[in-house]
C-alpha positions as a Markdown table, in Angstrom:
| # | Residue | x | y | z |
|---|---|---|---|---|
| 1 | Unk | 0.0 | 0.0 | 0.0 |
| 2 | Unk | 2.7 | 2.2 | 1.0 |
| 3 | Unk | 4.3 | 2.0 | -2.7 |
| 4 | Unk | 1.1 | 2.3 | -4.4 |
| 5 | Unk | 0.6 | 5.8 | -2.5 |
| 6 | Unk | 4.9 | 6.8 | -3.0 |
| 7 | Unk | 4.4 | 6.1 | -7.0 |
| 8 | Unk | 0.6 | 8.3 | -6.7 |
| 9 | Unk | 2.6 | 10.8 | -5.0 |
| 10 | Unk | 5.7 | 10.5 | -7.6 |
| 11 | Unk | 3.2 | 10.9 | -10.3 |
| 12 | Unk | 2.1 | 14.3 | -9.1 |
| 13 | Unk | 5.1 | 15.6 | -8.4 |
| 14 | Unk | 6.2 | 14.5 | -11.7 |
| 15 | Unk | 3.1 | 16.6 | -13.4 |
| 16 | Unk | 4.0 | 19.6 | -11.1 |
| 17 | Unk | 7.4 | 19.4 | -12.7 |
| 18 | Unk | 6.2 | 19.3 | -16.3 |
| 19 | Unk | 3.6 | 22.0 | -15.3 |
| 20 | Unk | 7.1 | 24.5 | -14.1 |
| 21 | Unk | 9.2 | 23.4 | -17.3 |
| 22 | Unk | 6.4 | 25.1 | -19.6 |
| 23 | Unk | 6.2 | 27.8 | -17.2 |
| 24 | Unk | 10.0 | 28.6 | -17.4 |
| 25 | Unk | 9.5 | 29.3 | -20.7 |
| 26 | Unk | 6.0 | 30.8 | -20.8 |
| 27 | Unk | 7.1 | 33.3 | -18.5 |
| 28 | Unk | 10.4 | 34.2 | -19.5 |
| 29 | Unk | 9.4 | 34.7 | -23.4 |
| 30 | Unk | 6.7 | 36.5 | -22.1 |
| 31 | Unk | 8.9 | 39.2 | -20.7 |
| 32 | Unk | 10.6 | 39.4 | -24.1 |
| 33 | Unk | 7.5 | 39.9 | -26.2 |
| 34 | Unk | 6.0 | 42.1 | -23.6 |
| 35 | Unk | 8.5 | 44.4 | -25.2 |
| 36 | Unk | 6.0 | 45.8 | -28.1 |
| 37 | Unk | 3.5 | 46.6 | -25.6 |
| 38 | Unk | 6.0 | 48.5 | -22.9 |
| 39 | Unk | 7.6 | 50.1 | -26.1 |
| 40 | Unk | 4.1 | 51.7 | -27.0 |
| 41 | Unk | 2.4 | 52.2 | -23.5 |
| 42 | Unk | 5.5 | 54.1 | -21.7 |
| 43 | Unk | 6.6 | 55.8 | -24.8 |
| 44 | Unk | 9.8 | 53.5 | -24.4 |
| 45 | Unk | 12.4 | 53.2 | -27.0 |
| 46 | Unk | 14.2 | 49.9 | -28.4 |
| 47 | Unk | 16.7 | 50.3 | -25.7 |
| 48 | Unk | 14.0 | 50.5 | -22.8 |
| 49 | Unk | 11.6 | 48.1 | -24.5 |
| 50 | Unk | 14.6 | 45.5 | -23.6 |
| 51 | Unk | 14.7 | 46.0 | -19.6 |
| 52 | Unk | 11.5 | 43.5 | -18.9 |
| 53 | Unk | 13.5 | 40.8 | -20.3 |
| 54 | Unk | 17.0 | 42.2 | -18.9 |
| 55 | Unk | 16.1 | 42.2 | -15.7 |
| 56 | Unk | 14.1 | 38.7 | -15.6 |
| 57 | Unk | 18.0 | 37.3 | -16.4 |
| 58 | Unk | 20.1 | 39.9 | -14.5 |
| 59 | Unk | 18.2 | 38.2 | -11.7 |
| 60 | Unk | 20.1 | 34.9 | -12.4 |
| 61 | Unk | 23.2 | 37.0 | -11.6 |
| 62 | Unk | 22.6 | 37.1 | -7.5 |
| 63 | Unk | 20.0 | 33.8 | -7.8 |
| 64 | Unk | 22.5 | 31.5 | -9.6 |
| 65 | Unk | 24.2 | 30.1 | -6.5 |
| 66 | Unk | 22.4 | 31.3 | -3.8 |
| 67 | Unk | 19.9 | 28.9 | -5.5 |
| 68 | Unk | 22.0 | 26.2 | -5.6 |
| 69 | Unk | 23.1 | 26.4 | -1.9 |
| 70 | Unk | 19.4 | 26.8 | -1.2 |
| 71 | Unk | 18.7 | 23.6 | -2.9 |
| 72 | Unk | 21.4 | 21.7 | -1.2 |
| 73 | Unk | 20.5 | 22.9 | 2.4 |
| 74 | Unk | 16.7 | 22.8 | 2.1 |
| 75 | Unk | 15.8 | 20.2 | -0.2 |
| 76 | Unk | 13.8 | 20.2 | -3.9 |
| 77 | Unk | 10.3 | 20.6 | -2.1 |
| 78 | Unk | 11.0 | 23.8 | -0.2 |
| 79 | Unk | 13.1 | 25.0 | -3.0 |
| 80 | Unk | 10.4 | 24.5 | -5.2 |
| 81 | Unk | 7.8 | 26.0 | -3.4 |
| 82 | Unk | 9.5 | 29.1 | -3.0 |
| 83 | Unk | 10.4 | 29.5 | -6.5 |
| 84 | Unk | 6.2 | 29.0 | -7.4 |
| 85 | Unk | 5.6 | 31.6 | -4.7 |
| 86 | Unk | 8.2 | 33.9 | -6.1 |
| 87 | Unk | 7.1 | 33.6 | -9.3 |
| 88 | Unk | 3.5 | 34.3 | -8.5 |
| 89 | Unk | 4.1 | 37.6 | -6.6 |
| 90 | Unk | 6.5 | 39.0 | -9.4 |
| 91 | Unk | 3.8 | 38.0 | -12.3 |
| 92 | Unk | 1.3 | 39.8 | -10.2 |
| 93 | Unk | 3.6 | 42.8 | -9.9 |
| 94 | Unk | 3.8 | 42.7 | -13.7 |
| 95 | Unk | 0.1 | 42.7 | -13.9 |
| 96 | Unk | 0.0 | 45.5 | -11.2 |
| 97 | Unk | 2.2 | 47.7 | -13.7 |
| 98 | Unk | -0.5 | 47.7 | -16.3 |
| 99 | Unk | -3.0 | 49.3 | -13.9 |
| 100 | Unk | -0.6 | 52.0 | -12.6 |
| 101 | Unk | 0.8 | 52.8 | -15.5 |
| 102 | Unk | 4.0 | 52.6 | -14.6 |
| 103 | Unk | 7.2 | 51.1 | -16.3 |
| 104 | Unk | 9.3 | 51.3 | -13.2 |
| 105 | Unk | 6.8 | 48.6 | -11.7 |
| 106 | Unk | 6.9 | 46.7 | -14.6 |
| 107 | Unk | 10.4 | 46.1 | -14.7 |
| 108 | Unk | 10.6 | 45.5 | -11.0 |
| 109 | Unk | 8.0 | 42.4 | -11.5 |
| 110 | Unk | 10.2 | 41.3 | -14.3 |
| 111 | Unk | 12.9 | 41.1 | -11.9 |
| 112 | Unk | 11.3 | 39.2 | -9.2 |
| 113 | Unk | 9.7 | 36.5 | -12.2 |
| 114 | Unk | 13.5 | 36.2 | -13.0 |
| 115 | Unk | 14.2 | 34.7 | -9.2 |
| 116 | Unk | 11.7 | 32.4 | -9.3 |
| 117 | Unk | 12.8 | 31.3 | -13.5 |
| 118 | Unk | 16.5 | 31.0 | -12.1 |
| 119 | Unk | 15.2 | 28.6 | -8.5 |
| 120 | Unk | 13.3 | 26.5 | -10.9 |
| 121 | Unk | 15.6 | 25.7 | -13.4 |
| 122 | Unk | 18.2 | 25.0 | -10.7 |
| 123 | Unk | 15.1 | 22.4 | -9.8 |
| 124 | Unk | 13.0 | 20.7 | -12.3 |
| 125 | Unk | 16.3 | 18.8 | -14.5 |
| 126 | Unk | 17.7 | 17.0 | -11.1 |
| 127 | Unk | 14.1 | 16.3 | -9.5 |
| 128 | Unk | 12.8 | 14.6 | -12.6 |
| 129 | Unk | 15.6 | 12.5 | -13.5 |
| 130 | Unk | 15.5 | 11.6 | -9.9 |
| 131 | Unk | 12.0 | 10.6 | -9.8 |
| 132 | Unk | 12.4 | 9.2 | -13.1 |
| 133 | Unk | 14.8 | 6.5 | -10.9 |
| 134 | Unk | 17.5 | 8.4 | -13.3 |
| 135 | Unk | 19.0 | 6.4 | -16.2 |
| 136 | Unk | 17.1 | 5.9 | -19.4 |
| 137 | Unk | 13.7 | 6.9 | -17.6 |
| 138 | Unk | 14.9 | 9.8 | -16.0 |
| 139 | Unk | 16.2 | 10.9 | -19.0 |
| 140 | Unk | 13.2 | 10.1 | -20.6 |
| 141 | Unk | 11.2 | 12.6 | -18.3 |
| 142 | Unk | 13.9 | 15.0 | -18.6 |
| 143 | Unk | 13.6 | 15.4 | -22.2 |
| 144 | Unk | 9.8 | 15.4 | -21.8 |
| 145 | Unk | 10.0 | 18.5 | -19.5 |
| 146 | Unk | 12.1 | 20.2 | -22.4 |
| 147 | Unk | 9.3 | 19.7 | -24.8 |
| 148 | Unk | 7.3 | 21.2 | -22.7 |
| 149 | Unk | 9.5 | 24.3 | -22.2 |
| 150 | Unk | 9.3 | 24.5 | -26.2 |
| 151 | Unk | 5.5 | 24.4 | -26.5 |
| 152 | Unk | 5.4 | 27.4 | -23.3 |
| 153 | Unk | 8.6 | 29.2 | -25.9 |
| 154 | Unk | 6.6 | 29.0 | -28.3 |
| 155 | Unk | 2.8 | 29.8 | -27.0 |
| 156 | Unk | 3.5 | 33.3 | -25.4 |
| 157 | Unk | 4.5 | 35.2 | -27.9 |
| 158 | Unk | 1.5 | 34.3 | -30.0 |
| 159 | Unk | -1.3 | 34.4 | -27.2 |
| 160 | Unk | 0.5 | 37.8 | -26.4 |
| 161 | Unk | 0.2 | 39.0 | -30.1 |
| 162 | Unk | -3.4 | 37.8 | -30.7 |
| 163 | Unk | -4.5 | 39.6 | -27.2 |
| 164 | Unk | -2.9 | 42.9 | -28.3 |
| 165 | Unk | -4.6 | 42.5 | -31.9 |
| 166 | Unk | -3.7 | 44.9 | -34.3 |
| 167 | Unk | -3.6 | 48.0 | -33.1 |
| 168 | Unk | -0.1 | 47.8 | -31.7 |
| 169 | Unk | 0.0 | 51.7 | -31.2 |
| 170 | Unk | -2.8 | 51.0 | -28.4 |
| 171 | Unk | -1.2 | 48.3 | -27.2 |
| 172 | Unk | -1.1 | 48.1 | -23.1 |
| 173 | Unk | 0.2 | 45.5 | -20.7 |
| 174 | Unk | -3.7 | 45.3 | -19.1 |
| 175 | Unk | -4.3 | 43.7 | -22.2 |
| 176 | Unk | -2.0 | 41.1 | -21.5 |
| 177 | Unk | -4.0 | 40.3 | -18.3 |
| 178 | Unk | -5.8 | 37.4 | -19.4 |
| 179 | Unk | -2.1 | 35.5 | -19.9 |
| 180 | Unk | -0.7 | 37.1 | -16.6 |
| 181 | Unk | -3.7 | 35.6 | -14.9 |
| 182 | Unk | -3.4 | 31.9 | -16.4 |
| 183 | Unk | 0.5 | 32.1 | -15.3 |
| 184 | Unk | -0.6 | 32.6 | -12.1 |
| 185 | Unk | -3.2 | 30.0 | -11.6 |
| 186 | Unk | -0.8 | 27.6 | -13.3 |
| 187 | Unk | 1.8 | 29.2 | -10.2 |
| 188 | Unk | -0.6 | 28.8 | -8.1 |
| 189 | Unk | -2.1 | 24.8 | -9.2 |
| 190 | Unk | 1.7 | 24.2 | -8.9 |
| 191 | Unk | 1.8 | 25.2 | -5.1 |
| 192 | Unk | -1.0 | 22.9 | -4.3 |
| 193 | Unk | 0.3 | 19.8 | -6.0 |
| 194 | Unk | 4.3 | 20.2 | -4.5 |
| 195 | Unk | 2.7 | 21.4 | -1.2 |
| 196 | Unk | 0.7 | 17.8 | -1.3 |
| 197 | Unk | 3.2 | 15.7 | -3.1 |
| 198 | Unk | 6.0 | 13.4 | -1.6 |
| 199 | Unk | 9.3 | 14.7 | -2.9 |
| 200 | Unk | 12.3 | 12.4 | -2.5 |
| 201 | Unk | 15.4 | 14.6 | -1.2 |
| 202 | Unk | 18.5 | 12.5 | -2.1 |
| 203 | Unk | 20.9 | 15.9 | -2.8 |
| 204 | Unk | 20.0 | 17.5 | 0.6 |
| 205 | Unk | 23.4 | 17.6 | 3.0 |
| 206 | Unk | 23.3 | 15.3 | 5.6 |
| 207 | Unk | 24.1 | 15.9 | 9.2 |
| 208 | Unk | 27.8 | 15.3 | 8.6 |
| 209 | Unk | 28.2 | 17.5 | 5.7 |
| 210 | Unk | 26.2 | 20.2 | 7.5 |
| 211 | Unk | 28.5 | 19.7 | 10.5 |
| 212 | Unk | 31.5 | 20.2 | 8.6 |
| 213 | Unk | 30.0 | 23.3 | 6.9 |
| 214 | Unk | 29.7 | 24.4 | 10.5 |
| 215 | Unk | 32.6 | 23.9 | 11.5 |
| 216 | Unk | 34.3 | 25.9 | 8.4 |
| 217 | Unk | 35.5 | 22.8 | 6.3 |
| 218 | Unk | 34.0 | 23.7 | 3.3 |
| 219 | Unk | 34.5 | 27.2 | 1.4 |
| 220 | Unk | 32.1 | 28.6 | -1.8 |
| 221 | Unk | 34.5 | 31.0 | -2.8 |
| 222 | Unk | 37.3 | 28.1 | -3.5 |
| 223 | Unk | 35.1 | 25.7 | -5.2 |
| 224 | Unk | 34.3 | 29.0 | -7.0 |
| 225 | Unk | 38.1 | 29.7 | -7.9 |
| 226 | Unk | 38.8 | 25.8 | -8.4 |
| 227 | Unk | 36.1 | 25.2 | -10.8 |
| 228 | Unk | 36.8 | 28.4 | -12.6 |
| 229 | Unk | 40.5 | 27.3 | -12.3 |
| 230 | Unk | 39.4 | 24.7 | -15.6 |
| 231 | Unk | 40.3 | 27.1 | -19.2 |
| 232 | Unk | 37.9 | 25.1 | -21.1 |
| 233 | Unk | 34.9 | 25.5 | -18.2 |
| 234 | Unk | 35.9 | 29.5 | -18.0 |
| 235 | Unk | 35.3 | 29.8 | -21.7 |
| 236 | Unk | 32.4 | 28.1 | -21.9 |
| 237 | Unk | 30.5 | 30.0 | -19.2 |
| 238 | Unk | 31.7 | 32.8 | -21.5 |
| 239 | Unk | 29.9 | 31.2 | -24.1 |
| 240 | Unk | 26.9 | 30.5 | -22.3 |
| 241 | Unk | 26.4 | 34.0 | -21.2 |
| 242 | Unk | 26.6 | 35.3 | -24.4 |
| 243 | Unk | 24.2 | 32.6 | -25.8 |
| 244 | Unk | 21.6 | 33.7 | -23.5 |
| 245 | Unk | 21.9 | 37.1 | -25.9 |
| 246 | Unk | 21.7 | 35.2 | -29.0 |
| 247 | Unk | 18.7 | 33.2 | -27.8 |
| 248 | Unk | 16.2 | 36.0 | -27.0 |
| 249 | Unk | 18.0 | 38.8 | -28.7 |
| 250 | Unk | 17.1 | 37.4 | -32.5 |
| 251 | Unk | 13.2 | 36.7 | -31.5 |
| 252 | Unk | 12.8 | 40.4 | -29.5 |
| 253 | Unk | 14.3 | 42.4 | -32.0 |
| 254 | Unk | 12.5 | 40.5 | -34.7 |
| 255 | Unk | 9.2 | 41.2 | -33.0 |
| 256 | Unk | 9.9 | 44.9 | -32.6 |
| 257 | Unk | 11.3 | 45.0 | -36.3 |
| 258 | Unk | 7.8 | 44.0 | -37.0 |
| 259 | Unk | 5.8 | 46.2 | -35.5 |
| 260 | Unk | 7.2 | 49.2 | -36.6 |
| 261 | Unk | 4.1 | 51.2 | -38.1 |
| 262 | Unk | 4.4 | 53.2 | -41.2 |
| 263 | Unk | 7.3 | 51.2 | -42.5 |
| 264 | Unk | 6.7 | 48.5 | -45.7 |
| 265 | Unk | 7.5 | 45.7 | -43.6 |
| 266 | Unk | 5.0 | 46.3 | -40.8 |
| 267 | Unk | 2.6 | 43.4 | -40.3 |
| 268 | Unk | 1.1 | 43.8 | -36.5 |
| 269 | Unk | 1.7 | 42.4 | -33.4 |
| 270 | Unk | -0.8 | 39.0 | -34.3 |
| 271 | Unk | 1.4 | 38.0 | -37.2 |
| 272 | Unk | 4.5 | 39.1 | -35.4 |
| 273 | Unk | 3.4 | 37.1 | -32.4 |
| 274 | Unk | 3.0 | 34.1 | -35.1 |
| 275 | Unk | 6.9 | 34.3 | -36.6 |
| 276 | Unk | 8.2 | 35.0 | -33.3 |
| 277 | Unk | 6.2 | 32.2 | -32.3 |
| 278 | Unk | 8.0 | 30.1 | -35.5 |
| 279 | Unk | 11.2 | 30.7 | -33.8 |
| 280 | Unk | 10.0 | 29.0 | -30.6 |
| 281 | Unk | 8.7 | 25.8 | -32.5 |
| 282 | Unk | 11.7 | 25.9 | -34.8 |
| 283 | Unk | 13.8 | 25.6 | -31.3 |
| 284 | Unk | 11.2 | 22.6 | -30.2 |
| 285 | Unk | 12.2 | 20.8 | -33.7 |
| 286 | Unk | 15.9 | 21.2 | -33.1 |
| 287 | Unk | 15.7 | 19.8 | -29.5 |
| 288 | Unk | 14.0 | 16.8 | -31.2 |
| 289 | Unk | 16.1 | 16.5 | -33.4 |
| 290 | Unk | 19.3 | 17.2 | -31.0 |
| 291 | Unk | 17.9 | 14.3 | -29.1 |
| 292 | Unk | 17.6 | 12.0 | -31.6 |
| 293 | Unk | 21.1 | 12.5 | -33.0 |
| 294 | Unk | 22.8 | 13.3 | -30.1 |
| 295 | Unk | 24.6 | 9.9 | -29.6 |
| 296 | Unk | 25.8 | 10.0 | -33.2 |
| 297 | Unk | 27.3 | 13.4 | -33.1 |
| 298 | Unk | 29.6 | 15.0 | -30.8 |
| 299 | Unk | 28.1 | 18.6 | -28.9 |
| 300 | Unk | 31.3 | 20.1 | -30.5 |
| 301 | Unk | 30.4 | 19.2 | -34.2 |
| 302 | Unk | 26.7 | 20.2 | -33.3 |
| 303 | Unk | 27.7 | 23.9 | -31.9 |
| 304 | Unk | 30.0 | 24.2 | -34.5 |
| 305 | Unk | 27.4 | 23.7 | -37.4 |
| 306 | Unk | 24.6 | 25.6 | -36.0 |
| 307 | Unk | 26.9 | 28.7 | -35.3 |
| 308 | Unk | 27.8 | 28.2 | -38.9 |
| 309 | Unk | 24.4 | 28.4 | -40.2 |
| 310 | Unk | 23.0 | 31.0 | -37.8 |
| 311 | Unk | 25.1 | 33.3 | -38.7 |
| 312 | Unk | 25.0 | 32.6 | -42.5 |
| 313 | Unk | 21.1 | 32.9 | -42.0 |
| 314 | Unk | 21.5 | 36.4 | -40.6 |
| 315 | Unk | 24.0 | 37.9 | -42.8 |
| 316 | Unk | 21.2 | 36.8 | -45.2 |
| 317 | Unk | 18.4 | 38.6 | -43.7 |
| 318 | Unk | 20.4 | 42.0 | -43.1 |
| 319 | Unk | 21.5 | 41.8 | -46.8 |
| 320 | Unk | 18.4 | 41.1 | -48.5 |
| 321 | Unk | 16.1 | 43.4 | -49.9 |
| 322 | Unk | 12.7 | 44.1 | -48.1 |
| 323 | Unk | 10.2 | 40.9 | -49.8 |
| 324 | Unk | 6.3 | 40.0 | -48.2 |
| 325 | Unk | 5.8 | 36.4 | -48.8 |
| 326 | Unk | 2.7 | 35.0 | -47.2 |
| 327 | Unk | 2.9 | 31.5 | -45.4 |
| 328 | Unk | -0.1 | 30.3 | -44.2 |
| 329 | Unk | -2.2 | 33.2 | -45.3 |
| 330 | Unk | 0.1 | 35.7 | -43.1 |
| 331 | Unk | 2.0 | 38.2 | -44.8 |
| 332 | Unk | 5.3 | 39.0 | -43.3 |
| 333 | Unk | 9.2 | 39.9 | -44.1 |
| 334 | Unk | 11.0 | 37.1 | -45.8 |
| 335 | Unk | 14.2 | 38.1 | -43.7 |
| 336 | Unk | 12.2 | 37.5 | -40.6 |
| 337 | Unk | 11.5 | 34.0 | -41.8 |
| 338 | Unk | 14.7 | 33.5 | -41.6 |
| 339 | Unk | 15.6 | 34.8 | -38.5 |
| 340 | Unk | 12.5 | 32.6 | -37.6 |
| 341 | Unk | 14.7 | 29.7 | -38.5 |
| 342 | Unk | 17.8 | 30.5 | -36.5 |
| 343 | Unk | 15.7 | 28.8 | -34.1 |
| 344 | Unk | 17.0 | 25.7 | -35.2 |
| 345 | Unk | 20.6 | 26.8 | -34.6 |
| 346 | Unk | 20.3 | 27.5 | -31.2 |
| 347 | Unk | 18.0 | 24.9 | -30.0 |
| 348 | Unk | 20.7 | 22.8 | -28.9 |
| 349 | Unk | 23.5 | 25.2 | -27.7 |
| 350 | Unk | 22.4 | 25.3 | -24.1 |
| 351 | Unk | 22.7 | 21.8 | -23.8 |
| 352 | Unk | 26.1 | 21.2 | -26.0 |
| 353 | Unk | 28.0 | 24.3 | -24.4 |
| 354 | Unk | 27.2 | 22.8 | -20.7 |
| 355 | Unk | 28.1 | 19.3 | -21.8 |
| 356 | Unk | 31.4 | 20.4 | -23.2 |
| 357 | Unk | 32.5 | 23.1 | -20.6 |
| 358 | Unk | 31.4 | 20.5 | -17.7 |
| 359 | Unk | 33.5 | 17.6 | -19.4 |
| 360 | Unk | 36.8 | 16.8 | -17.0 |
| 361 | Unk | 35.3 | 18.4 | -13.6 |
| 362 | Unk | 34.9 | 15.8 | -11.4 |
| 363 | Unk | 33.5 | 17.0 | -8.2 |
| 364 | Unk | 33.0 | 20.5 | -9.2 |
| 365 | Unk | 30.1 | 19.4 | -11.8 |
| 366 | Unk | 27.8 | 20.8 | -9.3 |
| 367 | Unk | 29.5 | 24.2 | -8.8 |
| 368 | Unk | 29.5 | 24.5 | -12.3 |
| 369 | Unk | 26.2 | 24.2 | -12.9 |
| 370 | Unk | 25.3 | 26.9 | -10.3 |
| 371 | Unk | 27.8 | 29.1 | -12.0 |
| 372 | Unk | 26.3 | 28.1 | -15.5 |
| 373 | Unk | 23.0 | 29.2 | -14.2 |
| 374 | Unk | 24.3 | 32.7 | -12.7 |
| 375 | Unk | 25.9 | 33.4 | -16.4 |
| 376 | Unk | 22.6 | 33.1 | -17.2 |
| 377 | Unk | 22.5 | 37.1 | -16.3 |
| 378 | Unk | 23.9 | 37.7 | -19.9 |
| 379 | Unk | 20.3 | 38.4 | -20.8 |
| 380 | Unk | 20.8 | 42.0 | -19.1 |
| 381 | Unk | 22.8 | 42.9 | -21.8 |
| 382 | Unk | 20.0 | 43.0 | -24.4 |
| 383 | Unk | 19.2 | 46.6 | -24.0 |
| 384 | Unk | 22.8 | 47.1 | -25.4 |
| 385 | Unk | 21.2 | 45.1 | -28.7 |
| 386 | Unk | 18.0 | 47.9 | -28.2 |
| 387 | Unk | 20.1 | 50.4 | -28.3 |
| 388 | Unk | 22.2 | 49.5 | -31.1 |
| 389 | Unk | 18.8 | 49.0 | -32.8 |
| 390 | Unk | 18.2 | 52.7 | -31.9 |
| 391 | Unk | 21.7 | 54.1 | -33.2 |
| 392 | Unk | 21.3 | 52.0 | -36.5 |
| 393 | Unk | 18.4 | 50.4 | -37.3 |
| 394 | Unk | 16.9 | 46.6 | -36.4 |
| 395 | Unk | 18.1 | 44.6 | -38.7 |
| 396 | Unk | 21.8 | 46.0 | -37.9 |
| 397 | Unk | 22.0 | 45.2 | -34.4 |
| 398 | Unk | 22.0 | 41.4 | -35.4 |
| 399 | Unk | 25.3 | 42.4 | -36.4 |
| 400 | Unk | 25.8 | 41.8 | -32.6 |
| 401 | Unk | 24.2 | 38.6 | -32.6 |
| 402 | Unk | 26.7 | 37.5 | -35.2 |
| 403 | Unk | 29.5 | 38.6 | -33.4 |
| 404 | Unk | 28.6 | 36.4 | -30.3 |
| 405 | Unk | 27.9 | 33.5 | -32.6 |
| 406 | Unk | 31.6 | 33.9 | -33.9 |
| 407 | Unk | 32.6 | 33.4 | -30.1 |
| 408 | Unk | 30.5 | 30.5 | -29.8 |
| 409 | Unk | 32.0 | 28.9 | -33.1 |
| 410 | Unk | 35.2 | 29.2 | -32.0 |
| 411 | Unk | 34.8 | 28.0 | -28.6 |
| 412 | Unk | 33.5 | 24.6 | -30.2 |
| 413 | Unk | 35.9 | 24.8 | -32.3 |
| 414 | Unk | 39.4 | 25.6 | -30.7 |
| 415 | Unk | 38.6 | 26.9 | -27.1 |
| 416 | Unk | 36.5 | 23.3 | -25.6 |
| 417 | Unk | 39.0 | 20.5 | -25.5 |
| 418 | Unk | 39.0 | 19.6 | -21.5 |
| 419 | Unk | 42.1 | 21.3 | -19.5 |
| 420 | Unk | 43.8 | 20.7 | -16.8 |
| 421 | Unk | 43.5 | 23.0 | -14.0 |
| 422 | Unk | 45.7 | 26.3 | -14.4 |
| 423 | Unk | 48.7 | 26.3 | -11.5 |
């Protein structure tokens, strides 16, 4: 009886955790296409437009290992519980901003969403490969959970561009209450079922280790040094910190290159919500695919090719002349369909930069995912893409993008091969 009720109890736990993996993503991509609205509301310009999503990540910066020691010292349920509370109250906030009116507000709400988005992801990989009984099953529920991430990716922007409509110079972030409101029932659902579920704890420190951080035998700030002591790991969290800039940089500045009124190219924010959206599912595809392949071809050939063709595909699109084609009886930019497809290239960079920068760490794997997850604070430089937008023009501030996409290619390339500690 008692197993029947521990595998009921796994099984809602398990649901909770797929429930938060499409949240991660709902949220976060929401604060990146909130950007149209923001832009339009509070008179904000490309640079501005940026902070929502800037400061959802910059968040990461002072949650990355705080988060991690949190999980260590109190276990995946509380952690998880305070990450769904978090993210509750700084959604709320968010849809507070809309009925004051006030941009400061807004941004301030971002930034709390970004604790909770930082807690979780530092959560939901370990807990379901650990109540997947790890191995094939755990990774099996793992890559699940990413699935799920792709369909939240890809369903905010669009619900967000159908609720604005097409009057973008109207556009305000009330409008976007209906979504705000389903985030935070889907928060809030997720409270219940942790708060009710039986979470194993099998990372929590035991008495001994506890004793011994007590008592001053262990240090964060030299596992910090030691694990940033590996060349290959260093460059690598480089890489990932500028991916993070690459991954929501192409889709925001798409969606604002889209909605510019009065220009040729302007389609409004429903069908800009749709190829934005594109982007999203093309990143779903090339997880899948990633997956499926993954055994067969190294993480180093993988970033390698895909930093290849992303930047090939956006040299394209700043090149090309201005062309409507209609897919699906929308009309929109060619060049945007294939920033759309970039998607594809950096669908499985998050995963092949960790593998490769973690390879060779030993018993720092853990402090290197907690650093990984701080870098994730690279997102707070996209306003630096806005304002480059601002200086000269959209499509020229993926000139940045390509840039970090060089580093990338070369850190597959030449920078990744496992180091031995510097003396």
């Amino acid at each position: 009886m008692e197993d029947i009720q521990n595998k009921k109890s796994n099984q809602m736990a398990i649901l909770a955790m797929f429930a938060l993996f499409f949240m991660i993503a709902f949220v976060t991509n929401f604060a990146g296409s909130m950007g149209v609205i923001v832009k339009n509301q509070f008179g904000a310009s490309n640079t501005a437009s940026q902070l929502g999503s800037a400061a959802n990540f910059f968040a990461y910066l002072f949650m990355g290992i705080p988060g991690g020691l949190i999980l260590k010292r109190k276990g995946y349920k509380f952690t998880s519980l305070l990450a769904v509370a978090v993210g509750f109250a700084g959604v709320g906030v968010q849809l507070v901003s809309g009925f004051v009116s006030s941009f400061v507000v807004y941004v301030i709400g971002a930034f709390i969403a970004g604790f909770s988005m930082c807690m979780l992801n530092l959560v939901v990989n370990p807990l379901l490969n650990t109540l997947g009984g790890e191995g094939k099953k755990g990774n099996q529920l793992v890559q699940i959970g990413c699935s799920l991430n792709s369909v939240g990716a890809t369903l905010a922007p669009v619900l967000l561009g159908y609720l604005i409509g097409g009057e973008v110079a109207n556009a305000k972030v009330a409008d976007a209450a209906p979504a705000l409101l389903i985030a935070m029932g889907l928060f809030a659902l997720a409270f219940v079922i942790i708060a009710f579920s039986s979470i194993p704890e099998p990372h929590m420190e035991t008495a001994a280790e506890k004793a011994t951080r007590l008592a001053g035998g262990t240090s964060v700030i030299r596992d910090i040094v030691e694990t940033l002591k590996f060349r290959h790991f260093t460059f690598g969290a480089i890489g990932i910190f500028f991916y993070i800039i690459i991954e929501c940089g192409i889709p925001n500045m798409a969606n604002l290159y889209m909605t510019q009124e009065g220009q040729p190219w302007y389609v409004g924010a429903a069908v800009a919500g749709s190829v934005v959206g594109a982007y999203w599912f093309c990143m779903m595809i090339g997880r899948l695919i990633g997956g499926a392949i993954g055994g067969k071809v190294s993480s180093k050939v993988m970033v390698t090719c895909c930093s290849v063709v992303g930047i090939a595909l956006l040299a394209t699109a700043i090149y090309m002349p201005v062309r409507m084609i209609t897919v699906f009886g929308k009309e929109f930019p060619l060049s945007m369909g294939l920033v759309a497809l970039c998607g594809l290239c950096t669908s499985v960079m998050w995963g092949a930069i960790f593998n490769l920068a973690a390879e060779g760490l030993g018993k720092y794997v853990p402090m290197g995912s907690g650093i990984f997850m701080a870098m994730v604070c690279g997102g707070f430089l996209l306003p630096v893409q806005g304002y480059i937008a601002d200086k000269v023009g959209i499509l020229n501030s993926y000139w940045m993008t390509i840039g970090l996409l060089a580093y990338v290619l070369v850190y597959a390339h030449a920078l990744s091969n496992p180091s031995k500690r510097a003396q």
